[in-house]
N, C-alpha and C positions, 0 to 999 in steps of 0.2 A: 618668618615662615608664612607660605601662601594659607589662606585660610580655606581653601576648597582642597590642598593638601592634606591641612590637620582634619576637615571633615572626612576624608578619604581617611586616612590613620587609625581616626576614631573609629570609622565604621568597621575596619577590618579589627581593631583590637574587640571592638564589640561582638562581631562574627565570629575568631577567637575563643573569647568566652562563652558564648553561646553553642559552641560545638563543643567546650570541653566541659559547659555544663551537661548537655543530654551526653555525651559519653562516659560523663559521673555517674551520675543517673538510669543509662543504661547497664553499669559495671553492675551499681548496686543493686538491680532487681536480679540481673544475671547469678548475683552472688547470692541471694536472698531465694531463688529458685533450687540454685545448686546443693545449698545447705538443706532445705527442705528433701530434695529428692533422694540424698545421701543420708538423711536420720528415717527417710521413707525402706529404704533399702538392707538396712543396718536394722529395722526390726523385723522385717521378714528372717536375719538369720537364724538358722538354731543353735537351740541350747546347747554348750560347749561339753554339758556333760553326758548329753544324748548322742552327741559325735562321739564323743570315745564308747559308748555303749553301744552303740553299732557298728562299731569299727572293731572291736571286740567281738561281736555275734560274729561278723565276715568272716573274722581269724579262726575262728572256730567251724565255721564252715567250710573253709580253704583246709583247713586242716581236715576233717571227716572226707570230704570229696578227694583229697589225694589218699587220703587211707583204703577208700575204697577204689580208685583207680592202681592202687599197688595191688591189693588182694584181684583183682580183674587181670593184673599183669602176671599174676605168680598164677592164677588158674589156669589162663593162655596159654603161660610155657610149660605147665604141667600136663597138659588135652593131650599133646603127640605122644606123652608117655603110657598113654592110659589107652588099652588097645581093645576096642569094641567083642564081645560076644562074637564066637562068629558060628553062625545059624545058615541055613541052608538059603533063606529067602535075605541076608542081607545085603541093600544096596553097596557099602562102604567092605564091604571084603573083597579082595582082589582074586582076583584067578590064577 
């Protein structure tokens, strides 16, 4: 084997390693960032027992506001039946 061959070889197997060193290296700070940022994230959540305590309050508000939007609907349909005074000066009496 030519010996400016095996230097060429050598250099590229050296090159090689040296790029699959810093992309070791880069893997591992990337991984070492990643972990950090995801136990950074993961304590911001809340409490699992607070979510269902508020998800409970909701229910019960979804539930009051339809009860009062029923009682709005049955007052509604019940106005036409309910037929105003009728007075000399009122606007809403007919001719």
């Amino acid at each position: 084997m030519d010996p400016t061959l095996s230097g060429f070889a050598l250099g590229l197997l050296l090159g090689a390693a040296k790029v699959g060193a810093i992309g070791t290296v880069g893997f591992g700070i990337a991984w070492w960032r990643a972990r950090a940022k995801l136990k950074q994230f993961e304590s911001r959540l809340p409490d699992p027992a607070r979510l269902e305590e508020r998800l409970a309050n909701l229910e019960q508000i979804a539930d009051y506001t339809a009860g009062q939007v029923n009682r709005l609907v049955e007052a509604q349909a019940a106005a036409p039946q309910i037929s105003p005074p009728s007075s000399p000066g009122n606007p809403l009496q007919s001719n």
